[in-house]
HTML snippet that shows the backbone in 3Dmol.js (N, CA, C, O; Angstrom):
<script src="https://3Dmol.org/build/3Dmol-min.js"></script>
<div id="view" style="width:600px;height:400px;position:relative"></div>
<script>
const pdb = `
ATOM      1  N   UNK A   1      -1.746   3.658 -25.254  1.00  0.00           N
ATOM      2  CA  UNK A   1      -1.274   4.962 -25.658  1.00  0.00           C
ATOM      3  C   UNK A   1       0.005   4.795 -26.466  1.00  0.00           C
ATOM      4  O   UNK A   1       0.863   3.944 -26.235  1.00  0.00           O
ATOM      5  N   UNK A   2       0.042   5.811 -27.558  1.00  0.00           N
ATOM      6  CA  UNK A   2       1.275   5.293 -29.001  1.00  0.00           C
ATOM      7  C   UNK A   2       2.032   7.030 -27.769  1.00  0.00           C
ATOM      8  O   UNK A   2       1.519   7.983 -27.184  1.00  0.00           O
ATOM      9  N   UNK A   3       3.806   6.345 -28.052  1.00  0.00           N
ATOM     10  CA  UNK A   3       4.362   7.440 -27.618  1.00  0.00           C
ATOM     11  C   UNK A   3       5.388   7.488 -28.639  1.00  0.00           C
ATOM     12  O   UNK A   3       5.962   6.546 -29.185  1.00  0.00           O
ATOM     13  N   UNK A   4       5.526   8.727 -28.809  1.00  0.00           N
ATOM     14  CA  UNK A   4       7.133   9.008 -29.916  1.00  0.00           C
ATOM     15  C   UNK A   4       7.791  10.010 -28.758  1.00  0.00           C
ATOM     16  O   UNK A   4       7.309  10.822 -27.968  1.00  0.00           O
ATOM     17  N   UNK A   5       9.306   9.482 -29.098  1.00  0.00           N
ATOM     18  CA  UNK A   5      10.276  10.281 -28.177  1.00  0.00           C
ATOM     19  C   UNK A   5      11.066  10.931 -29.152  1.00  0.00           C
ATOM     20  O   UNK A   5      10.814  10.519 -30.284  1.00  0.00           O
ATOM     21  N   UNK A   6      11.839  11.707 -29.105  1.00  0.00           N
ATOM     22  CA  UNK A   6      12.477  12.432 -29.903  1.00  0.00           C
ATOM     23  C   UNK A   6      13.777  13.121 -29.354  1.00  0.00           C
ATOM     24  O   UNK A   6      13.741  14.298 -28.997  1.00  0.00           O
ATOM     25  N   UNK A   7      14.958  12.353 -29.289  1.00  0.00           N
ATOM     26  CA  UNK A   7      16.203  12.558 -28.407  1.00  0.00           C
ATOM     27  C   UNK A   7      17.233  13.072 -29.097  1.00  0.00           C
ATOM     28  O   UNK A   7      17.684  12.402 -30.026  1.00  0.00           O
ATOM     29  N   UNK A   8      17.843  14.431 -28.767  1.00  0.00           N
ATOM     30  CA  UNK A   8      18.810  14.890 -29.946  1.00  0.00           C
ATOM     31  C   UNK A   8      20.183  15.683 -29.053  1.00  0.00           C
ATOM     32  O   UNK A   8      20.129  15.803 -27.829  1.00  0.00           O
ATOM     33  N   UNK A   9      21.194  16.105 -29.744  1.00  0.00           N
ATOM     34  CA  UNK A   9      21.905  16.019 -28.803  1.00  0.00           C
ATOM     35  C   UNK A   9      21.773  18.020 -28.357  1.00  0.00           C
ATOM     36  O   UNK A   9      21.586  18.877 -29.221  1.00  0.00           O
ATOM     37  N   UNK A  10      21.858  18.176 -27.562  1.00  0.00           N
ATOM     38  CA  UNK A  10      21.832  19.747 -26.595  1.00  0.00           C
ATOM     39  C   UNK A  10      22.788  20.642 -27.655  1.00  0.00           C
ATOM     40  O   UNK A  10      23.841  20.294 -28.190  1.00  0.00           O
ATOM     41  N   UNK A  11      22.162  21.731 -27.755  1.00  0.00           N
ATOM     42  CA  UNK A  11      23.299  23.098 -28.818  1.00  0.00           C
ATOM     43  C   UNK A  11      24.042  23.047 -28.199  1.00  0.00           C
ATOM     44  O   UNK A  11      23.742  22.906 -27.013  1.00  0.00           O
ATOM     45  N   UNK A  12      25.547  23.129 -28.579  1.00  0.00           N
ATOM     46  CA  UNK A  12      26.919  23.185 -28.021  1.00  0.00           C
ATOM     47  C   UNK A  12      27.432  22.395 -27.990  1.00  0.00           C
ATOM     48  O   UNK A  12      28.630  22.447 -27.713  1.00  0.00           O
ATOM     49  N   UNK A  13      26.691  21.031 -28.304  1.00  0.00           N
ATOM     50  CA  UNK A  13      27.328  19.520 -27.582  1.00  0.00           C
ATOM     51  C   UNK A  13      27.775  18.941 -29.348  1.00  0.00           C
ATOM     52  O   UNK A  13      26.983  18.928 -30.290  1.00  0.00           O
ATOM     53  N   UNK A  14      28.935  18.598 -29.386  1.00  0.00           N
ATOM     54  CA  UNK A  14      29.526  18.073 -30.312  1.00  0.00           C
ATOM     55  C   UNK A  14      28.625  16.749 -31.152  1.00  0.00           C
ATOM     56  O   UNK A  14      28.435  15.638 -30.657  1.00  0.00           O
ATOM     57  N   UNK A  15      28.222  17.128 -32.309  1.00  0.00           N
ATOM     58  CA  UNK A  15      27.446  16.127 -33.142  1.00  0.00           C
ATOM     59  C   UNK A  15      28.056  15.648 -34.655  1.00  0.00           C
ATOM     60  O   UNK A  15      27.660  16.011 -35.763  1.00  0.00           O
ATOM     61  N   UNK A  16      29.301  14.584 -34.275  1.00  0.00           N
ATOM     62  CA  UNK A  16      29.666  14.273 -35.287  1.00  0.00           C
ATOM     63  C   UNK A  16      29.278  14.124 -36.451  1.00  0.00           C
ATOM     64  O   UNK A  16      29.556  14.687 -37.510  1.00  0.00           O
ATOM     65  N   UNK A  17      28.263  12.897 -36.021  1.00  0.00           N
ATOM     66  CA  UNK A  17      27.353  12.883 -37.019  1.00  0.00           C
ATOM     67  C   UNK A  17      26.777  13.898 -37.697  1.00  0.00           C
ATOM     68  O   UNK A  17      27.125  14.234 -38.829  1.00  0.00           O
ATOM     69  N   UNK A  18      25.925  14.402 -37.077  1.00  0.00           N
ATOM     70  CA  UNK A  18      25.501  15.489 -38.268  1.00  0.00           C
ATOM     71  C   UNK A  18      26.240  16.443 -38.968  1.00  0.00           C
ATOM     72  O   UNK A  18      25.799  17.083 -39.922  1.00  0.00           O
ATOM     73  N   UNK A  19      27.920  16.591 -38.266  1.00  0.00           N
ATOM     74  CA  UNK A  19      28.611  17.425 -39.388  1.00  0.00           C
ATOM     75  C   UNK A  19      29.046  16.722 -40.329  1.00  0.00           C
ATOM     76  O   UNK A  19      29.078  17.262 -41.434  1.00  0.00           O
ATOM     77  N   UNK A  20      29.540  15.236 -40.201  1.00  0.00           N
ATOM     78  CA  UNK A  20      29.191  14.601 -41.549  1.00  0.00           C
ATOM     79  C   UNK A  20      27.941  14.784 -42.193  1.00  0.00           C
ATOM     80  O   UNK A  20      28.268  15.013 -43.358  1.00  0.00           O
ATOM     81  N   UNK A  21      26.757  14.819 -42.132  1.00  0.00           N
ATOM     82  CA  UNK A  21      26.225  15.025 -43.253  1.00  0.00           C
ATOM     83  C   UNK A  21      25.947  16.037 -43.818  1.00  0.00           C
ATOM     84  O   UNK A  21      25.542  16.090 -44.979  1.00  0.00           O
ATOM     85  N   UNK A  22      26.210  17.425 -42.731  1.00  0.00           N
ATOM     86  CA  UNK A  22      26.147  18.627 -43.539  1.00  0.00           C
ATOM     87  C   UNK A  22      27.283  18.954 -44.493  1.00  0.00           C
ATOM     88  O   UNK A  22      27.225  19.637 -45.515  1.00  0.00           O
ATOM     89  N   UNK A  23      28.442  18.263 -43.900  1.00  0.00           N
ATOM     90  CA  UNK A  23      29.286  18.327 -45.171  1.00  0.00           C
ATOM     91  C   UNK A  23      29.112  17.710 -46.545  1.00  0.00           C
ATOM     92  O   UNK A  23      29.589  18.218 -47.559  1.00  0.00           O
ATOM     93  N   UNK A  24      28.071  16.057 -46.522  1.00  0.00           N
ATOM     94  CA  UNK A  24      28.091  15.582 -47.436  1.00  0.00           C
ATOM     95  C   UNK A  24      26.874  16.191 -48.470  1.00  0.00           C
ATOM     96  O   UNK A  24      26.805  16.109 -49.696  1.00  0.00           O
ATOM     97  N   UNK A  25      25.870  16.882 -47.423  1.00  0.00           N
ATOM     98  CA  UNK A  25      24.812  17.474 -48.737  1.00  0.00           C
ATOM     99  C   UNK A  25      24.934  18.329 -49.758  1.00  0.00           C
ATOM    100  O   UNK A  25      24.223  18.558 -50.737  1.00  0.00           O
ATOM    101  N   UNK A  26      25.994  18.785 -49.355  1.00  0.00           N
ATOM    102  CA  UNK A  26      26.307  19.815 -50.255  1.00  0.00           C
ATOM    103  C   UNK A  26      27.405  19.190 -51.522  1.00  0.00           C
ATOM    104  O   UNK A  26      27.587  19.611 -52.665  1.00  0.00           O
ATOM    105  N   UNK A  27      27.972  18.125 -50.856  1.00  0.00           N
ATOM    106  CA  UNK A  27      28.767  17.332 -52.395  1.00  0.00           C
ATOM    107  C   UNK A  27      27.854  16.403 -53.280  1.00  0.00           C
ATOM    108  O   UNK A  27      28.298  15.794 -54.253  1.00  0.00           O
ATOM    109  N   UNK A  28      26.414  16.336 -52.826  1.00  0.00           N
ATOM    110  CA  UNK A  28      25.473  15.646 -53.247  1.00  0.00           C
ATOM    111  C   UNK A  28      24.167  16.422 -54.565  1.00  0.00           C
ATOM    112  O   UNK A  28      23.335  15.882 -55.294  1.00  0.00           O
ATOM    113  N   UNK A  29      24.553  17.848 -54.354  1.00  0.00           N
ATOM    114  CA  UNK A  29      24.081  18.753 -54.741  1.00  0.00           C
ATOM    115  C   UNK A  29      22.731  19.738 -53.926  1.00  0.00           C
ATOM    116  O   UNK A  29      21.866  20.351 -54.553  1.00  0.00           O
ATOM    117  N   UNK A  30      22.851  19.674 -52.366  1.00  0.00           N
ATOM    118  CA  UNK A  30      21.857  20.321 -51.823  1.00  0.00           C
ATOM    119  C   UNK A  30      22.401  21.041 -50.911  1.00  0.00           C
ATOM    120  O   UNK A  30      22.678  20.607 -49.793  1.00  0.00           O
ATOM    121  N   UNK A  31      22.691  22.680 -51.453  1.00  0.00           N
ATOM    122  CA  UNK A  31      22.969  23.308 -50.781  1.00  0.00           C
ATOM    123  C   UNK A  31      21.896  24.380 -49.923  1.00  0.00           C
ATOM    124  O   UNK A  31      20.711  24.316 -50.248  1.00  0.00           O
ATOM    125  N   UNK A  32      22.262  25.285 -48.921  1.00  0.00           N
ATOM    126  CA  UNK A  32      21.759  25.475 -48.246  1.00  0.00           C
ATOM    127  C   UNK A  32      21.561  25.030 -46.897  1.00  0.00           C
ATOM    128  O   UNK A  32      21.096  25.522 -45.869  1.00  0.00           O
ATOM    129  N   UNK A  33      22.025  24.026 -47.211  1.00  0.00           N
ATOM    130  CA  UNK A  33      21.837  23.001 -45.421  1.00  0.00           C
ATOM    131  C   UNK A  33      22.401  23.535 -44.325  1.00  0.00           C
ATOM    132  O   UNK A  33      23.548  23.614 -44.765  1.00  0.00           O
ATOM    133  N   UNK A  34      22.477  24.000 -43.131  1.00  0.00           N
ATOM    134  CA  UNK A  34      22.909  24.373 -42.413  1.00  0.00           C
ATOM    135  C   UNK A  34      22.625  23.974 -40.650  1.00  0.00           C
ATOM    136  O   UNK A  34      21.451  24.219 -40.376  1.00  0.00           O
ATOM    137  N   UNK A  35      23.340  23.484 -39.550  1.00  0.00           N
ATOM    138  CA  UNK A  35      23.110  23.129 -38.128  1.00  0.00           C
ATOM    139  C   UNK A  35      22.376  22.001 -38.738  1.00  0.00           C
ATOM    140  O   UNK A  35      21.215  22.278 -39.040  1.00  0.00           O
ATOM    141  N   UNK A  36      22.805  20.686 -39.016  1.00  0.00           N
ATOM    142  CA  UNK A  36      21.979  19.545 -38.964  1.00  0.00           C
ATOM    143  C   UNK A  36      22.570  18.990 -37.300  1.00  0.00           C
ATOM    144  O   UNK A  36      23.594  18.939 -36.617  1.00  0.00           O
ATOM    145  N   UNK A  37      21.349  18.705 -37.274  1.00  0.00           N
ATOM    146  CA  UNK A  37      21.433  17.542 -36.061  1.00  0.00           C
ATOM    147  C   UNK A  37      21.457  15.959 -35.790  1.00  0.00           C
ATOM    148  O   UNK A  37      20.917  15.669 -34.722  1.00  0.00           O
ATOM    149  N   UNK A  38      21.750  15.326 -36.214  1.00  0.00           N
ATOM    150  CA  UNK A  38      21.160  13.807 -36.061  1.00  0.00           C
ATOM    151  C   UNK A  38      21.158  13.121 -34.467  1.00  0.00           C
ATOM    152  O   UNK A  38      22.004  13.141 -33.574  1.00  0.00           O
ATOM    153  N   UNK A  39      19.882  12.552 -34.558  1.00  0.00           N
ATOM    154  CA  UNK A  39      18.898  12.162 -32.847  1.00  0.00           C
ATOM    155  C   UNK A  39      18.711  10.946 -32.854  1.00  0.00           C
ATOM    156  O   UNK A  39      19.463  10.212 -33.495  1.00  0.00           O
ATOM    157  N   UNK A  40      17.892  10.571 -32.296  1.00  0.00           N
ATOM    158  CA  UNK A  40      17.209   9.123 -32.001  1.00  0.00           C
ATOM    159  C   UNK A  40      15.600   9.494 -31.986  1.00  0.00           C
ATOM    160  O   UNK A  40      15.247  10.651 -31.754  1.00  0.00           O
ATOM    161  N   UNK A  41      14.840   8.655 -32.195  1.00  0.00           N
ATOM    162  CA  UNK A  41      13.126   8.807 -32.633  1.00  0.00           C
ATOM    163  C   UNK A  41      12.991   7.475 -31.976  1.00  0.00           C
ATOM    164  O   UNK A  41      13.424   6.556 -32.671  1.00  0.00           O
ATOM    165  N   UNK A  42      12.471   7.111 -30.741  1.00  0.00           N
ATOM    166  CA  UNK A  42      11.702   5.759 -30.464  1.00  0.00           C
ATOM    167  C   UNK A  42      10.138   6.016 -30.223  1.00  0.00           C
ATOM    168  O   UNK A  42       9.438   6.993 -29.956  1.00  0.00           O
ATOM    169  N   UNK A  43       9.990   4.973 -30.398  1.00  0.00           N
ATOM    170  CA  UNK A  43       8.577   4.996 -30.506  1.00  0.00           C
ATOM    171  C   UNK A  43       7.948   3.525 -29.654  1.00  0.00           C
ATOM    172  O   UNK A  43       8.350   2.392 -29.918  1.00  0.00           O
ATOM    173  N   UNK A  44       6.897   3.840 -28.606  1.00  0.00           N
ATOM    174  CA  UNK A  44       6.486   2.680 -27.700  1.00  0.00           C
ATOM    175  C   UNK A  44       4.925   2.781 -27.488  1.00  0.00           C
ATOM    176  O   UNK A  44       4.267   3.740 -27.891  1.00  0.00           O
ATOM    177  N   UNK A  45       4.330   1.564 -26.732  1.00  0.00           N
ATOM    178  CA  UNK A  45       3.148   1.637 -26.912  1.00  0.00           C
ATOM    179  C   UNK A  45       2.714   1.747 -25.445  1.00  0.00           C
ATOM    180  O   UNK A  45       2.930   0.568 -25.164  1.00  0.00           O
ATOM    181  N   UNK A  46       2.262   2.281 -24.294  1.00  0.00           N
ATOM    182  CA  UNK A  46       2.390   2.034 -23.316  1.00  0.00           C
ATOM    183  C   UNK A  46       0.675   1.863 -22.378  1.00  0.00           C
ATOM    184  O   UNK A  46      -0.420   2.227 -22.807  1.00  0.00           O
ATOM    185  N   UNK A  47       0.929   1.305 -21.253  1.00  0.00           N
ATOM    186  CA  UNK A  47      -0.338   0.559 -21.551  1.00  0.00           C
ATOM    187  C   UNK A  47      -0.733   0.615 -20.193  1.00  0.00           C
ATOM    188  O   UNK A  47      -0.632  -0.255 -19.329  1.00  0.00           O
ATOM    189  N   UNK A  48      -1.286   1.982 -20.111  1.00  0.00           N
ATOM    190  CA  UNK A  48      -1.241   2.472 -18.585  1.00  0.00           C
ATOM    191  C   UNK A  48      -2.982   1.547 -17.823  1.00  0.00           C
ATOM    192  O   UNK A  48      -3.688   0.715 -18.394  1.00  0.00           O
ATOM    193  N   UNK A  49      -3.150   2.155 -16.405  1.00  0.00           N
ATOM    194  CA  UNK A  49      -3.881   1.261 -16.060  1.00  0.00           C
ATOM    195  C   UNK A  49      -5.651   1.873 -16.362  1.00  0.00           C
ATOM    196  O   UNK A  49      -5.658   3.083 -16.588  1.00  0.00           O
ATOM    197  N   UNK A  50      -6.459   1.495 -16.378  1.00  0.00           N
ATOM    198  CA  UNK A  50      -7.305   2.115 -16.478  1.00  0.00           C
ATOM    199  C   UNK A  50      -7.857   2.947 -15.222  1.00  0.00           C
ATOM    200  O   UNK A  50      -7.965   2.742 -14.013  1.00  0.00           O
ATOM    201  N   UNK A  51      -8.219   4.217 -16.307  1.00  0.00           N
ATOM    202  CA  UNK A  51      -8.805   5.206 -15.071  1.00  0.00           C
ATOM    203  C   UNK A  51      -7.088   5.983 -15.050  1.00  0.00           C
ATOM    204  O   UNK A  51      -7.202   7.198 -14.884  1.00  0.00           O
ATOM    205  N   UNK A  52      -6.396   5.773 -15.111  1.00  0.00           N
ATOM    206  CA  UNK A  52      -5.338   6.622 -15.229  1.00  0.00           C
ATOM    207  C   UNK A  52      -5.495   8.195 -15.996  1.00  0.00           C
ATOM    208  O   UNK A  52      -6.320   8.417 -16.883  1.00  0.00           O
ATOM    209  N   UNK A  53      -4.414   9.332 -15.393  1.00  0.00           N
ATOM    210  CA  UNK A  53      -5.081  10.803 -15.853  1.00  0.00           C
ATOM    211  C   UNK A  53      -3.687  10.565 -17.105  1.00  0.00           C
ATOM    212  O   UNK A  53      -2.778   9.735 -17.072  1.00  0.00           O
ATOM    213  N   UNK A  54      -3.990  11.692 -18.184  1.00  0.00           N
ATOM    214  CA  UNK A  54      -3.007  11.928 -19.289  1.00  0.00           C
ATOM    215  C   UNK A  54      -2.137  12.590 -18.185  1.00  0.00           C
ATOM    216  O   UNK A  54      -1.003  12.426 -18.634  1.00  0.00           O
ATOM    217  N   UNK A  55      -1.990  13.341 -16.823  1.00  0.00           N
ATOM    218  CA  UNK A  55      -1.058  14.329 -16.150  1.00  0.00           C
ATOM    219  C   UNK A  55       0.106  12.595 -15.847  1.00  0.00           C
ATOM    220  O   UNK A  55       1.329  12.521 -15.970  1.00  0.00           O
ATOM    221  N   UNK A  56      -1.033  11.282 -15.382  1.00  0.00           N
ATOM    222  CA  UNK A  56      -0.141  10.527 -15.040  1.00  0.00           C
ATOM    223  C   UNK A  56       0.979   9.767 -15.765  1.00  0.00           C
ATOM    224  O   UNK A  56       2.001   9.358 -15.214  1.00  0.00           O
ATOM    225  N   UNK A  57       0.558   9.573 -17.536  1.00  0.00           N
ATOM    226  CA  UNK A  57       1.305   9.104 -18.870  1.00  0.00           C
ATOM    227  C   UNK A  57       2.060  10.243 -18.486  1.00  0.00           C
ATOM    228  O   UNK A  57       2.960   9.821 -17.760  1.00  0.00           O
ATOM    229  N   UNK A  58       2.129  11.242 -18.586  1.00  0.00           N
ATOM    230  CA  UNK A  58       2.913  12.364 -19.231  1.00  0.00           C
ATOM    231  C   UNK A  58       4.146  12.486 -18.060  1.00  0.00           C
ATOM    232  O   UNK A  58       5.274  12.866 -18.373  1.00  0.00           O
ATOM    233  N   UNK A  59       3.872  12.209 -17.038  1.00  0.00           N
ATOM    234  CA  UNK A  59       4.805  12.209 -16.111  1.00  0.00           C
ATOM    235  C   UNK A  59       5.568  10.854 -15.989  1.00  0.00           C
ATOM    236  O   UNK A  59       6.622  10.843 -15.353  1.00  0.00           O
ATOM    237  N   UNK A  60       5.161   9.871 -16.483  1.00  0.00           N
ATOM    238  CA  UNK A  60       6.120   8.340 -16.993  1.00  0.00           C
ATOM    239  C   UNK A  60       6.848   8.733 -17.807  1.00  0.00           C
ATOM    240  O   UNK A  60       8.060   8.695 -17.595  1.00  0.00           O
ATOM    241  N   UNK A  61       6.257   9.309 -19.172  1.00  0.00           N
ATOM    242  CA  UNK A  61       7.135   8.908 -19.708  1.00  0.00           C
ATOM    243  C   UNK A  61       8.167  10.179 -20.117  1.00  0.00           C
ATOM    244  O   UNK A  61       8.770  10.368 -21.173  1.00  0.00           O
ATOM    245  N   UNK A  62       8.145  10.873 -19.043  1.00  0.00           N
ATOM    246  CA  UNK A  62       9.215  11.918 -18.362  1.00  0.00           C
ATOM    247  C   UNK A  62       9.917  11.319 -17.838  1.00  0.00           C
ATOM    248  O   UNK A  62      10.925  11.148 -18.523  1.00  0.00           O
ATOM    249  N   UNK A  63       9.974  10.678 -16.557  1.00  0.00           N
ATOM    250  CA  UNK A  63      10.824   9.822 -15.926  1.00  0.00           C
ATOM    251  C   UNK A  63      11.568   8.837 -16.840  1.00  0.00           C
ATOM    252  O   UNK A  63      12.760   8.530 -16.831  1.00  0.00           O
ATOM    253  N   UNK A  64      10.475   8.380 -17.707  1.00  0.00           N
ATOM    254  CA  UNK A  64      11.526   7.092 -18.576  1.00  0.00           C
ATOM    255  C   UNK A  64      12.740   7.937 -19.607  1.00  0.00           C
ATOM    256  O   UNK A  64      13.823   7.418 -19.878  1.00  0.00           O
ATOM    257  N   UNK A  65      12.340   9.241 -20.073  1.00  0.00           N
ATOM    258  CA  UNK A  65      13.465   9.904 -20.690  1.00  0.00           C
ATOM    259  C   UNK A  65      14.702  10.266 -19.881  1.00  0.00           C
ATOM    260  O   UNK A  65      15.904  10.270 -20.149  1.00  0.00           O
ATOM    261  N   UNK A  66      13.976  10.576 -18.772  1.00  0.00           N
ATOM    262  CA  UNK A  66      15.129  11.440 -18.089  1.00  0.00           C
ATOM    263  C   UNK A  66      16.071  10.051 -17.068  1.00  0.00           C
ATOM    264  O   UNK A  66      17.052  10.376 -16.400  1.00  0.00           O
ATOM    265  N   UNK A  67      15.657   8.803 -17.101  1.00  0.00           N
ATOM    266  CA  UNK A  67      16.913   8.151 -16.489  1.00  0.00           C
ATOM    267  C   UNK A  67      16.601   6.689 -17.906  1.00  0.00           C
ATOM    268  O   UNK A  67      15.994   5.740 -17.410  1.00  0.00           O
ATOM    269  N   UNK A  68      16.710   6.627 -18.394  1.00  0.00           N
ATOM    270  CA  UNK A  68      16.709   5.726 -19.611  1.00  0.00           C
ATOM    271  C   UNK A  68      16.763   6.011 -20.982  1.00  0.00           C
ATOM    272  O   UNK A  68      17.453   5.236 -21.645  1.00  0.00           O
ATOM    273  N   UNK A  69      16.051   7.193 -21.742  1.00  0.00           N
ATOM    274  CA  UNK A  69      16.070   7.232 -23.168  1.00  0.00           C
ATOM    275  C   UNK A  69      16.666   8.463 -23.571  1.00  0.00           C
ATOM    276  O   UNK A  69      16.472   8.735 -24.756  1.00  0.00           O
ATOM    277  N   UNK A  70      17.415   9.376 -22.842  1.00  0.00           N
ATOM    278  CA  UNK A  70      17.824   9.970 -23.202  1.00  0.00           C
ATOM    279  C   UNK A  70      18.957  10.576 -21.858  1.00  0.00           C
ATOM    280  O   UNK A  70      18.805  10.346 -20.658  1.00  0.00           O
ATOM    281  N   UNK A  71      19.936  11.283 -22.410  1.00  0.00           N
ATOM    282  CA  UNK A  71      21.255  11.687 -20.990  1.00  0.00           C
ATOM    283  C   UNK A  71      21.225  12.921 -21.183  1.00  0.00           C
ATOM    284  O   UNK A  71      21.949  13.562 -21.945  1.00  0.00           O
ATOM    285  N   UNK A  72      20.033  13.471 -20.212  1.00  0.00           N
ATOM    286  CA  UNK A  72      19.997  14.530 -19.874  1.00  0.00           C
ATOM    287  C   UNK A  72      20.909  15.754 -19.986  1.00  0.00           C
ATOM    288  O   UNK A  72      20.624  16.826 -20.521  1.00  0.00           O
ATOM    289  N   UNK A  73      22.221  15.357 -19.302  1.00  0.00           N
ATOM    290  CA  UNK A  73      23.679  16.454 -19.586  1.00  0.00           C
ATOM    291  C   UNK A  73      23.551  16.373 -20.609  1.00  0.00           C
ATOM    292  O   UNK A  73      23.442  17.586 -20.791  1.00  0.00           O
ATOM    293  N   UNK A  74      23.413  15.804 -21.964  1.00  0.00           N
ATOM    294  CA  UNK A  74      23.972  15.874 -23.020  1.00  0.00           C
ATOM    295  C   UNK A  74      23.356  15.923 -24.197  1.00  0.00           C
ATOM    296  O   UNK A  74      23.937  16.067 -25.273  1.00  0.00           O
ATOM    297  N   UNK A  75      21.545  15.745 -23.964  1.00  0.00           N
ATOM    298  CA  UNK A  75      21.034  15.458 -24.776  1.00  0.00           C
ATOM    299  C   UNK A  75      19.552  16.349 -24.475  1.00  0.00           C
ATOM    300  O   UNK A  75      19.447  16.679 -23.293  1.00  0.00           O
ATOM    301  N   UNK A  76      18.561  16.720 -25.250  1.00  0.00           N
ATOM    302  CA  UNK A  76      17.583  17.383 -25.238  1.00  0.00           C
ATOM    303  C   UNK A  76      16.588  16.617 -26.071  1.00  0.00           C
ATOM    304  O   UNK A  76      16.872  16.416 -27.251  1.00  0.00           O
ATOM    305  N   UNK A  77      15.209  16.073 -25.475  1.00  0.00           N
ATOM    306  CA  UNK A  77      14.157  15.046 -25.721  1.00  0.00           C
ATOM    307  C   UNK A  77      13.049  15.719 -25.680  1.00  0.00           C
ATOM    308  O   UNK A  77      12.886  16.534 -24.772  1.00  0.00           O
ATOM    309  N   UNK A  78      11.957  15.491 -26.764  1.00  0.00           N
ATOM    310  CA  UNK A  78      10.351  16.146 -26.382  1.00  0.00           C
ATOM    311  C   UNK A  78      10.122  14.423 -26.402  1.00  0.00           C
ATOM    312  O   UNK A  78      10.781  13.401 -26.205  1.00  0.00           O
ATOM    313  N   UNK A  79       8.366  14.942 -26.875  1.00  0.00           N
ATOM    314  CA  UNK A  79       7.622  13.608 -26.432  1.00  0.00           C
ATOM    315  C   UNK A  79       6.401  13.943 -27.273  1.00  0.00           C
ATOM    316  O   UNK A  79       6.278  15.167 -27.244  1.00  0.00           O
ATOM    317  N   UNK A  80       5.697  13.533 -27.816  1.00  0.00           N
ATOM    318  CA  UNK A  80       4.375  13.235 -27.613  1.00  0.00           C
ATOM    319  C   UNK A  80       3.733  11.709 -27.553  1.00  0.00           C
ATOM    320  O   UNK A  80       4.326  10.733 -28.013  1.00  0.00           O
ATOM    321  N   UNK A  81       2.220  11.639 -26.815  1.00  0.00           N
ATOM    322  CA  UNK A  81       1.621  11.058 -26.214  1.00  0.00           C
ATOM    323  C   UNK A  81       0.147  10.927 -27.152  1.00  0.00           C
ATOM    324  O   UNK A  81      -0.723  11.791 -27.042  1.00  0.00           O
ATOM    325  N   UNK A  82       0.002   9.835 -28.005  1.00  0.00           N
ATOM    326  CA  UNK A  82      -1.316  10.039 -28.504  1.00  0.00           C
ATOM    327  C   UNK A  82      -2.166   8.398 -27.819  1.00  0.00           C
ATOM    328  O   UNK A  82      -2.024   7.177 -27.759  1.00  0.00           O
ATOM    329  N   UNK A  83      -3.150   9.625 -27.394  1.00  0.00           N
ATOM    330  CA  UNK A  83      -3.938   8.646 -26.208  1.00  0.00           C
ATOM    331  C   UNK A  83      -5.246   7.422 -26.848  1.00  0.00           C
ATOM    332  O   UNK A  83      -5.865   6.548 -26.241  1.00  0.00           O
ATOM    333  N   UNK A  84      -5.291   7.917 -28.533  1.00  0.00           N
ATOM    334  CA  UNK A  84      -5.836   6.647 -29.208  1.00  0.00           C
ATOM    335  C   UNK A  84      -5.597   5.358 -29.368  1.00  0.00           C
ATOM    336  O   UNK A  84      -6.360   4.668 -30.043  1.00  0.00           O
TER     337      UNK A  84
END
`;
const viewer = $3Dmol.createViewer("view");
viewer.addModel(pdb, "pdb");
viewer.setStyle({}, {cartoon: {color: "spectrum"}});
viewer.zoomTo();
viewer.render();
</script>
């Protein structure tokens, strides 16, 4: 199973980064930009056992966000799970 995570930081929570680049798009010539965010995107292959349910992937790799790929207080993660 191919998984993409998608870890970004929670509204309210200070994102340096991305106010650097909303400041810089606009000296670049692209205005309009507004609330950029910059995240993390990992991507893993995981290689559950056979006979395993998608309820059981989907609940791994919940657990693996919530104490490893992403900090919960501070950060807000989806997921998808493609089971090809």
């Amino acid at each position: 199973m191919n998984v993409r995570v998608y870890v970004t930081p929670k509204q309210g929570i200070l994102d340096p980064q991305g106010a650097t680049v909303e400041r810089a798009l606009p000296a670049l010539g692209f205005q309009g930009v507004k609330d950029v965010r910059i995240g993390r995107f990992i991507e893993l292959t995981l290689d559950m056992p056979q006979g395993a349910t998608p309820e059981a992937a989907d609940a791994l790799v919940d657990d693996m966000c919530k104490r490893l790929l992403a900090n919960p207080i501070i950060e807000d993660y989806t997921y998808a799970i493609d089971e090809g």
